[in-house]
DSSP file (Angstrom, degrees, kcal/mol; ACC not computed):
  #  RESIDUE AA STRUCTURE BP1 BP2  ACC     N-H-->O    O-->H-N    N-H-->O    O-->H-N    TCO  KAPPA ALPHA  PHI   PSI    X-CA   Y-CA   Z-CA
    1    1 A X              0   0    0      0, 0.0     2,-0.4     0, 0.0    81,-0.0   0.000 360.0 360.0 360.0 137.1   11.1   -4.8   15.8
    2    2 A X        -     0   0    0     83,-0.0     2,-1.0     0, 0.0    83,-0.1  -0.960 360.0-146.8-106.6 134.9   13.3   -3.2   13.1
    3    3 A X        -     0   0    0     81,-2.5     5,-0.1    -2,-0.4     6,-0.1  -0.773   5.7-149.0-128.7 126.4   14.6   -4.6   10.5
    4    4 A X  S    S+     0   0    0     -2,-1.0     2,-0.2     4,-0.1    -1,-0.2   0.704  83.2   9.5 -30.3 -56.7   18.4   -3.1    9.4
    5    5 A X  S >> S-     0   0    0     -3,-0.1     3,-2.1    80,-0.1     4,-0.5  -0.766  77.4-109.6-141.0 152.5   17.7   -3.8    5.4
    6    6 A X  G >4 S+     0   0    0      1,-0.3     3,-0.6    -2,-0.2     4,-0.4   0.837 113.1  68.7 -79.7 -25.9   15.0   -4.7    3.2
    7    7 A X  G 34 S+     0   0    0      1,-0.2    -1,-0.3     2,-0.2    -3,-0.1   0.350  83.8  70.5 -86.1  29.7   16.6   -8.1    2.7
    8    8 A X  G X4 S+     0   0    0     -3,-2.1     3,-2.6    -5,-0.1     4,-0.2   0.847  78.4  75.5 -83.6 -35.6   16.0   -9.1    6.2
    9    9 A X  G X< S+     0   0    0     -3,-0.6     3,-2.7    -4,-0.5    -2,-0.2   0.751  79.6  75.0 -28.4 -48.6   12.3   -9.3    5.4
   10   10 A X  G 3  S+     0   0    0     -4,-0.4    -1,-0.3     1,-0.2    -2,-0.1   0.786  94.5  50.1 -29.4 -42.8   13.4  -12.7    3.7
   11   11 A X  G <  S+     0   0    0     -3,-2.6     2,-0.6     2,-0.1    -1,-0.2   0.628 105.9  72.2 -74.7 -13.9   13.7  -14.3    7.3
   12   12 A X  S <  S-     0   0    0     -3,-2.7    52,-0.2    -4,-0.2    32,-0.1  -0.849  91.5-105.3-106.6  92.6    9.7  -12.8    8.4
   13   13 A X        -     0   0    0     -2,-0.6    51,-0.9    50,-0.1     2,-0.4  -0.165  38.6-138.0 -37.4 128.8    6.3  -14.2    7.1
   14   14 A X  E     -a   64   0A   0     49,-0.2    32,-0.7    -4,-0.1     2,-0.5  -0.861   4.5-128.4-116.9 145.7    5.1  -11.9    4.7
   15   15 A X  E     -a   65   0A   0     49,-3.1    51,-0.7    -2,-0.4     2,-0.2  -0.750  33.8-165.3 -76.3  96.9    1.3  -10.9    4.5
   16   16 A X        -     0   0    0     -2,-0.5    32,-1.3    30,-0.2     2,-0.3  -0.756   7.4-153.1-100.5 144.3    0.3  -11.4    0.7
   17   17 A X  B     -b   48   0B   0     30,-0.2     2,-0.6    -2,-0.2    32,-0.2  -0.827   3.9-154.2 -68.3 146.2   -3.1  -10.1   -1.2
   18   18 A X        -     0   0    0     30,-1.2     2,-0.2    -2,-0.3    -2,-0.0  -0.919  21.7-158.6-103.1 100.9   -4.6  -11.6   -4.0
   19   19 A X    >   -     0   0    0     -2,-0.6     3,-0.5     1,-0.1    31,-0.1  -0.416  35.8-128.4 -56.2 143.3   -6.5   -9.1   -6.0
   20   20 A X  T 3  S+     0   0    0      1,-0.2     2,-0.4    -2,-0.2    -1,-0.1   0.859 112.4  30.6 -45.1 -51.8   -9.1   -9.4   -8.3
   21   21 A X  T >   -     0   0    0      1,-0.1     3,-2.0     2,-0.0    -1,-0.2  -0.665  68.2-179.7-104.2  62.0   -6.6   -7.0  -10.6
   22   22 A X  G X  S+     0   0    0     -3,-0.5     3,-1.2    -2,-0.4    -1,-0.1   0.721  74.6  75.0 -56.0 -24.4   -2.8   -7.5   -9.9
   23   23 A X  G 3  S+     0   0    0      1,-0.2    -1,-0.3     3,-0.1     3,-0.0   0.373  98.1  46.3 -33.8 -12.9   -1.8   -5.4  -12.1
   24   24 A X  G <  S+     0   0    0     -3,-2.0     2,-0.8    69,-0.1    -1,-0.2   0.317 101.0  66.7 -94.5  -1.3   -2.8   -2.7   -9.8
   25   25 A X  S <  S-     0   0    0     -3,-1.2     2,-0.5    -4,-0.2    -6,-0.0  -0.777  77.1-119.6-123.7 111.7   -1.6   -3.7   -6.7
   26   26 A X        -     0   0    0     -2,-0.8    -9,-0.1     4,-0.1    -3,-0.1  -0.379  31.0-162.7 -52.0 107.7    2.0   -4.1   -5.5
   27   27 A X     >  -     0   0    0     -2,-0.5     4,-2.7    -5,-0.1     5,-0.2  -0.244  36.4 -98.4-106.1-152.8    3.1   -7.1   -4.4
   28   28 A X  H  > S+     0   0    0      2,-0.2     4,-2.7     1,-0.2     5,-0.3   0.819 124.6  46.6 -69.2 -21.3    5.7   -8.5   -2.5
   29   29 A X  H  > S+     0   0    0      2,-0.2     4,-3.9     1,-0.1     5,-0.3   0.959 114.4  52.0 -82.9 -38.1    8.0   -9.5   -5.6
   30   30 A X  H >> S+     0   0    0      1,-0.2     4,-2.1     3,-0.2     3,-1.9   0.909 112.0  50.1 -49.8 -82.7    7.2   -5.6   -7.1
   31   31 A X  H 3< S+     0   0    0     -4,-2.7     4,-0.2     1,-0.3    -1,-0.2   0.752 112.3  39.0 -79.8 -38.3    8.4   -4.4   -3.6
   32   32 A X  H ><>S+     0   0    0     -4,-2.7     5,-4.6    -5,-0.2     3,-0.7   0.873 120.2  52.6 -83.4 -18.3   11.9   -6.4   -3.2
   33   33 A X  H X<5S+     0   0    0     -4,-3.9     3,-0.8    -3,-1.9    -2,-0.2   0.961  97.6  61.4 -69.0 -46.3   12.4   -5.6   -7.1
   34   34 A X  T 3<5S+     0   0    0     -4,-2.1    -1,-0.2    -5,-0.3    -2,-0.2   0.471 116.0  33.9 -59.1  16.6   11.8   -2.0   -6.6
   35   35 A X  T < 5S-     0   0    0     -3,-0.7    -1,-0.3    -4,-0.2   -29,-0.0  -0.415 122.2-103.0-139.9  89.1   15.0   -2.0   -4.3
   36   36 A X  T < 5S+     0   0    0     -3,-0.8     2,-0.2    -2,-0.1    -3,-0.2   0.070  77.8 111.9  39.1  50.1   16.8   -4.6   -6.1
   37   37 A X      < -     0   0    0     -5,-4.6     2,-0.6    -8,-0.2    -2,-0.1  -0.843  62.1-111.5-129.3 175.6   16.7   -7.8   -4.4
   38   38 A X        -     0   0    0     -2,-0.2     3,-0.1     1,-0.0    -5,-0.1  -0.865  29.7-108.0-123.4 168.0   15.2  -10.6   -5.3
   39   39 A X        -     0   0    0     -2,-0.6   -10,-0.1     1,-0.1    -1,-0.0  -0.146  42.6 -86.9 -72.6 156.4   12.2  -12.2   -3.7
   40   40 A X        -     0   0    0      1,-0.1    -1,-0.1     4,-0.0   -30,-0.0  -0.319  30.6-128.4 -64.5 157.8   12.2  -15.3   -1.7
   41   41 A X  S    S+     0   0    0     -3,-0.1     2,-0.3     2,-0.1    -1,-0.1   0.676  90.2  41.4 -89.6 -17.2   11.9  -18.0   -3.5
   42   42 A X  S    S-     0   0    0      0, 0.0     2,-1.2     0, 0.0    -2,-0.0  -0.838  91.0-110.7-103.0 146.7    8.7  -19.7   -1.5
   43   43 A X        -     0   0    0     -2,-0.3    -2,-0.1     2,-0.1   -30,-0.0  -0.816  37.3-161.1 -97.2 104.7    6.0  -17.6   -0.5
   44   44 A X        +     0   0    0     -2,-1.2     2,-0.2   -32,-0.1   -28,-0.1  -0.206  50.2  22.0 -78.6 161.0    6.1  -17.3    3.1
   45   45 A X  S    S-     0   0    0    -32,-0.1     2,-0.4   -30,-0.1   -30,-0.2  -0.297  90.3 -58.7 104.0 179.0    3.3  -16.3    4.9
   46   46 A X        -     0   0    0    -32,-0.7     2,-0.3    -2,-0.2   -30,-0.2  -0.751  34.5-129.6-165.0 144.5   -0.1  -16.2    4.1
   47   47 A X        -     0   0    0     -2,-0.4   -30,-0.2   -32,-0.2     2,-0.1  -0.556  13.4-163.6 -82.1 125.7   -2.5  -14.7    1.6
   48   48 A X  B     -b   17   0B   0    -32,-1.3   -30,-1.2    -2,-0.3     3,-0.1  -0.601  25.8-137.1 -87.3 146.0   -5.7  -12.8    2.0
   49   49 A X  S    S+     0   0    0    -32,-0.2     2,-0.3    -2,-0.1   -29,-0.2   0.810  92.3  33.6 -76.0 -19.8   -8.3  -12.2   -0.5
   50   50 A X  S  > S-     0   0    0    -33,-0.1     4,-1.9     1,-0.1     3,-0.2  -0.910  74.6-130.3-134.7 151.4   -8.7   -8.1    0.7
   51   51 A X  H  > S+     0   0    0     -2,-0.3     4,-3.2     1,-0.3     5,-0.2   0.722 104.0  69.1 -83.0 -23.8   -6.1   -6.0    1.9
   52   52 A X  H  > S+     0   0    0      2,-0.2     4,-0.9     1,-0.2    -1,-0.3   0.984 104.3  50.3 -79.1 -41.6   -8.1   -4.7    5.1
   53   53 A X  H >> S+     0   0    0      2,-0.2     4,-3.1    -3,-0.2     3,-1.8   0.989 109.2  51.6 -55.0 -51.9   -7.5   -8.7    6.3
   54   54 A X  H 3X S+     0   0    0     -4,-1.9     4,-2.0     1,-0.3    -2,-0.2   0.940 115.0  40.2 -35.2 -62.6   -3.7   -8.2    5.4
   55   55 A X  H 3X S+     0   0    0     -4,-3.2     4,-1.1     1,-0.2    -1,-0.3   0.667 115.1  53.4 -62.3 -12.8   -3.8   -5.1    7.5
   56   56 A X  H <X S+     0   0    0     -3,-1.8     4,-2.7    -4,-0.9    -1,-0.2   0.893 109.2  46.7 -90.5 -61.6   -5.9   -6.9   10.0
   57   57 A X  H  <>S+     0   0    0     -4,-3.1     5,-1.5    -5,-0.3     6,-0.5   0.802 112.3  51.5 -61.4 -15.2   -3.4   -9.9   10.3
   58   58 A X  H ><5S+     0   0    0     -4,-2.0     3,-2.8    -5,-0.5     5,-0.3   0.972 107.8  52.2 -65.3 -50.1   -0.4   -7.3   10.7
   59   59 A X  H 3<5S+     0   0    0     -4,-1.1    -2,-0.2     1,-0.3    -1,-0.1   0.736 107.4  51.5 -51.0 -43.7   -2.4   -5.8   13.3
   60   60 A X  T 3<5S-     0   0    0     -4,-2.7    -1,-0.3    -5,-0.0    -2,-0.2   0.598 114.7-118.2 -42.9 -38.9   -2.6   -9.3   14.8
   61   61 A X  T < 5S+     0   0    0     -3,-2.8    -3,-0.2    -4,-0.4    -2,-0.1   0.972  78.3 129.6  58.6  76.7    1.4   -9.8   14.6
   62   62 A X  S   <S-     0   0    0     -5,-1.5     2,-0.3     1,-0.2    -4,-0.2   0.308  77.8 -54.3-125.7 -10.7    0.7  -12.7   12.1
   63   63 A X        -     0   0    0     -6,-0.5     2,-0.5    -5,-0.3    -2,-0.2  -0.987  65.3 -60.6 176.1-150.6    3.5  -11.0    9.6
   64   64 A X  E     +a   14   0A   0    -51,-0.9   -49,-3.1    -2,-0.3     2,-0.5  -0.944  48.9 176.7-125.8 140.6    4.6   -8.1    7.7
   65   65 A X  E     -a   15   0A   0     -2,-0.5   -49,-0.1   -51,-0.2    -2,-0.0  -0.981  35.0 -79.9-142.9 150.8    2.5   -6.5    5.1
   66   66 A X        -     0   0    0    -51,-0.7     2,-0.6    -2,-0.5   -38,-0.0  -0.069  36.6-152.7 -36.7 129.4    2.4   -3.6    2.7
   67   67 A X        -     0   0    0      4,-0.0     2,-0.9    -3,-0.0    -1,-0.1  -0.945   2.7-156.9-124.5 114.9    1.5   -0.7    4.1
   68   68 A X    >   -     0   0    0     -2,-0.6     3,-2.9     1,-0.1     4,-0.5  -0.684  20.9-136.4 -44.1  47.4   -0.2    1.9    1.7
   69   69 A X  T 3> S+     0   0    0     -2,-0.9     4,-0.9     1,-0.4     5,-0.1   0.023  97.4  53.4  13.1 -70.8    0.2    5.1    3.3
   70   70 A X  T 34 S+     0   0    0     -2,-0.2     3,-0.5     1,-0.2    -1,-0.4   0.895 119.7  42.8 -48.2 -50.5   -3.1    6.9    3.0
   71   71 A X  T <4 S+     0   0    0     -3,-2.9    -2,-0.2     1,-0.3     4,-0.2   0.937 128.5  24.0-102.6 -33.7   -4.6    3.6    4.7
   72   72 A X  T >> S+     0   0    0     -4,-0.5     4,-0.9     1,-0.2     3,-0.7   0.523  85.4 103.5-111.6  27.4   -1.9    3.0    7.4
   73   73 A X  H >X S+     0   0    0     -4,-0.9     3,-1.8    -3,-0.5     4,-0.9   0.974  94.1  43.7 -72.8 -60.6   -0.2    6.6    8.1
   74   74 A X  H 34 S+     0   0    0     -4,-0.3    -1,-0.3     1,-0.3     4,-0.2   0.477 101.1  62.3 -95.7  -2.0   -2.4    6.7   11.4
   75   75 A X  H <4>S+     0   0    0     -3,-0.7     6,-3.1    -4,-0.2     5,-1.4   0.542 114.7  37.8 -78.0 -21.3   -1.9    3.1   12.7
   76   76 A X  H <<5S+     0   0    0     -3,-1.8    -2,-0.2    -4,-0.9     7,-0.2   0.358 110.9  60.3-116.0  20.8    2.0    3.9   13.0
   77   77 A X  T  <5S+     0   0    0     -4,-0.9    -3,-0.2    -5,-0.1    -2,-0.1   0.628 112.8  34.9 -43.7 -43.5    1.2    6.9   14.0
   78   78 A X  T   5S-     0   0    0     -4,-0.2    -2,-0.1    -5,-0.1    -3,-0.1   0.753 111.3-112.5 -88.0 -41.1   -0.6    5.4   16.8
   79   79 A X  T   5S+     0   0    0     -4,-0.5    -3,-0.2     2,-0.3    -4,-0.1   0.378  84.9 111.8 127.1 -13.0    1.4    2.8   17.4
   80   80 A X  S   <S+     0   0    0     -5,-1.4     2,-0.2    -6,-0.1    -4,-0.2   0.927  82.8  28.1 -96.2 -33.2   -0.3    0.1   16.6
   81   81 A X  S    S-     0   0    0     -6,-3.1     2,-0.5    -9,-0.2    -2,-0.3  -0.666  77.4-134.7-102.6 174.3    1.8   -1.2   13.3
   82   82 A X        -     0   0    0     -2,-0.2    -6,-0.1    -5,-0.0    -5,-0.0  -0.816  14.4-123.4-149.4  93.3    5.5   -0.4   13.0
   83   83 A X        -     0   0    0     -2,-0.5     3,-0.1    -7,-0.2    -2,-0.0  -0.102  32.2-170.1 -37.4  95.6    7.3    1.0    9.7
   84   84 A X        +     0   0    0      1,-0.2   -81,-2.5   -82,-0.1     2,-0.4   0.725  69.7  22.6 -72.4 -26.3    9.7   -2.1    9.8
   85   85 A X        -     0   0    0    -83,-0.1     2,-1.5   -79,-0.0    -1,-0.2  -0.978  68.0-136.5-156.9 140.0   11.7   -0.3    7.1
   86   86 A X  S    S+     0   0    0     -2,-0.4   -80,-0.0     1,-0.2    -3,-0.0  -0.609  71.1 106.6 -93.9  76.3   12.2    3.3    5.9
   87   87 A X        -     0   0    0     -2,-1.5    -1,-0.2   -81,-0.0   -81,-0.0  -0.389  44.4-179.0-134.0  52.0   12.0    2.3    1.8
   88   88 A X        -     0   0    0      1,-0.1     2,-0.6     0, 0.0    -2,-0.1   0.051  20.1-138.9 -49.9 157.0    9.0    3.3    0.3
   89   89 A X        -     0   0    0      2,-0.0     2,-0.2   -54,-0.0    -1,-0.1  -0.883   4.1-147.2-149.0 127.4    8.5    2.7   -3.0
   90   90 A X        -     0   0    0     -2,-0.6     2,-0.4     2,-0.0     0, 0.0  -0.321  24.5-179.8 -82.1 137.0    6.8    5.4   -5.1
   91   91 A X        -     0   0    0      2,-0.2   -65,-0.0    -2,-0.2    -2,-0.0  -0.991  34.4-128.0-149.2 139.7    4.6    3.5   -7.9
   92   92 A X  S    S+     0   0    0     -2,-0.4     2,-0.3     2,-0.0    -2,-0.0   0.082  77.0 116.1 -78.3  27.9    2.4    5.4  -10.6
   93   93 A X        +     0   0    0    -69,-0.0     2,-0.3     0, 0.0    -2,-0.2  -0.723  37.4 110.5 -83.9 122.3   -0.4    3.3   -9.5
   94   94 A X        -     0   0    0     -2,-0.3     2,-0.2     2,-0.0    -2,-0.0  -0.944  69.8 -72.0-167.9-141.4   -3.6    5.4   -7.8
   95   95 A X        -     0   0    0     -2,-0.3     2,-0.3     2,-0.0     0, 0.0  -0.829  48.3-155.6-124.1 156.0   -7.2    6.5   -8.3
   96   96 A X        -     0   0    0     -2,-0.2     2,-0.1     2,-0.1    -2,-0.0  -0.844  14.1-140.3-143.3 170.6   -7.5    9.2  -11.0
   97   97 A X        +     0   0    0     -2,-0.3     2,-0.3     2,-0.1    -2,-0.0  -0.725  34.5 177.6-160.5  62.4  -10.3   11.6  -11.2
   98   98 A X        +     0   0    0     -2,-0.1     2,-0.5     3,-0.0    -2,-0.1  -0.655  14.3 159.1 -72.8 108.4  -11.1   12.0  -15.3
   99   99 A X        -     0   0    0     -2,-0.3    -2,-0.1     4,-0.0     6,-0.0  -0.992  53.5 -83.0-137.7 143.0  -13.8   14.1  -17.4
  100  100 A X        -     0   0    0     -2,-0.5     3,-0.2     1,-0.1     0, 0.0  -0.161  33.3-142.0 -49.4 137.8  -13.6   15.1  -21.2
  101  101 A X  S    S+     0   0    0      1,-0.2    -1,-0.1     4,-0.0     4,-0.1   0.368  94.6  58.3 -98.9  14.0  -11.6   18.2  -21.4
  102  102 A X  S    S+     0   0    0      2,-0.1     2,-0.3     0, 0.0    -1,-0.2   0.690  88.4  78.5 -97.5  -3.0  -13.8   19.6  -24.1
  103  103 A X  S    S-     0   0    0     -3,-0.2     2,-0.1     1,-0.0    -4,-0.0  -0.495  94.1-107.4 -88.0 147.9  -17.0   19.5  -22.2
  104  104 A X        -     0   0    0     -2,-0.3     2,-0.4     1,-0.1    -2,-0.1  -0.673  43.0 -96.2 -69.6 149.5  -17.3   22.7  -19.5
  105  105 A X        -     0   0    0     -2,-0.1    -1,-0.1    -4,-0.1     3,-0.0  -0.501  40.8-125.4 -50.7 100.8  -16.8   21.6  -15.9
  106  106 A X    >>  -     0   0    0     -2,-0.4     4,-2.0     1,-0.1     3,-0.6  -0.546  23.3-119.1 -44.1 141.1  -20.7   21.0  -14.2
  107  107 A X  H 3> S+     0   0    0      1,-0.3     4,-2.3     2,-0.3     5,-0.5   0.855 115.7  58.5 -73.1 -52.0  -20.9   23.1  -11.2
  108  108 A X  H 3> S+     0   0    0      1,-0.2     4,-1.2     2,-0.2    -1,-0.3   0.850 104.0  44.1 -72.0 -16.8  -21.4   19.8   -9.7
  109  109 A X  H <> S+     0   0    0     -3,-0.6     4,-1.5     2,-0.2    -2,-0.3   0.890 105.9  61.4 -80.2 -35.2  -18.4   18.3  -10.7
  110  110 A X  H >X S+     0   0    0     -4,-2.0     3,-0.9     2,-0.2     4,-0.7   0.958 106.9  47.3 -13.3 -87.7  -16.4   21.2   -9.9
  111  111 A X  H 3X S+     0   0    0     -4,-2.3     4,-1.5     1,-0.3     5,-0.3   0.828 107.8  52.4 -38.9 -47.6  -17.5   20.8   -6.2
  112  112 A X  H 3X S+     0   0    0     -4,-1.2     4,-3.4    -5,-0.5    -1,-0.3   0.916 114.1  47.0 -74.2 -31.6  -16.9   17.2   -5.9
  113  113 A X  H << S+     0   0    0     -4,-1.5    -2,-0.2    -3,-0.9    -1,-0.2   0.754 108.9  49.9 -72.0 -20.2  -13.3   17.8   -7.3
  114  114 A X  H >X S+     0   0    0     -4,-0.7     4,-2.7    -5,-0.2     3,-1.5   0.823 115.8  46.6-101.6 -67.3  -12.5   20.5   -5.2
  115  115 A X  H 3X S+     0   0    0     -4,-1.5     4,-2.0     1,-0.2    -2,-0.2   0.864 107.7  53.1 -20.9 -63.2  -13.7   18.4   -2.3
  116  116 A X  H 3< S+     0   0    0     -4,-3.4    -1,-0.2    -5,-0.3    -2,-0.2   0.641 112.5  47.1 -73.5  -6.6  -12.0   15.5   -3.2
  117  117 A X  H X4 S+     0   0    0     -3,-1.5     3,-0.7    -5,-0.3    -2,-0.2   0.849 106.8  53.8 -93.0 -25.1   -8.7   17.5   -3.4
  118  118 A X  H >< S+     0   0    0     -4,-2.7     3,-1.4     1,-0.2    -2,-0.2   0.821 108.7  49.9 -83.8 -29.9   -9.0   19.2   -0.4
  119  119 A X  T 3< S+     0   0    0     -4,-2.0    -1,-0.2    -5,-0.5    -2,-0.2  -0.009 109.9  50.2-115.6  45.6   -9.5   16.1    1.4
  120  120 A X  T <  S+     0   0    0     -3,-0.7     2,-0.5    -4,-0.2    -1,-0.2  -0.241  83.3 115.9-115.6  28.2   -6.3   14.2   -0.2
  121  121 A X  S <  S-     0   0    0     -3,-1.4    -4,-0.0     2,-0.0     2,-0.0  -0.865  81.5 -93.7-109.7-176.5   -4.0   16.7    0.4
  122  122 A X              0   0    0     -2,-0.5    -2,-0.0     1,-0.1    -1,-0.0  -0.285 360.0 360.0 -64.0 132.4   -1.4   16.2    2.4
  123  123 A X              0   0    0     -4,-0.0    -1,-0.1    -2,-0.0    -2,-0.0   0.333 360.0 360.0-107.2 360.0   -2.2   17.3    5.9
């Protein structure tokens, strides 16, 4: 299925998380503000406590859920979920990778940093 505009989604049961931290997490009302619509007014759908059951129940065809890039790039790759709409939305939300910048670098943290950059960039 494809859906023309993000404000067909309104008509679709949408796949909700509840986090532990929502402040970290996008939800559905973050996603139809960040393109300037506003959210349905009932929460359609149904809520998971963890996002790998959202993705599970997409997988399922039980709704539409947020898709995270790094976690689902290679499930619509595949085939098996289906970018219902080409709008991402860019959020300064991610995992950050922090050490005092007066102390010198540990050989071993070097190495784990260099790791973990080489295996988040982009491929």
């Amino acid at each position: 299925p494809h859906v023309a505009r993000p404000d067909h989604l309104h008509a679709l049961p949408l796949l909700h998380v509840q986090p532990t931290r929502p402040e970290r997490w996008l939800s559905w009302a973050g996603w139809f503000d960040a393109h300037g619509l506003d959210a349905p007014a009932a929460a359609r759908g149904v809520t998971f406590n963890s996002y790998a059951l959202v993705i599970h129940a997409a997988l399922l065809g039980e709704g539409v859920a947020l898709g995270w890039s790094p976690l689902v790039d290679e499930l619509v790759a595949s085939g098996q979920l289906v970018k219902l709409v080409d709008a991402p939305v860019v959020t300064s939300r991610g995992y950050f990778l922090v050490r005092p910048p007066q102390r010198p670098e540990p050989d071993a943290t070097h190495v784990f940093r260099r790791w973990l950059l080489d295996a988040c960039a982009p491929a």
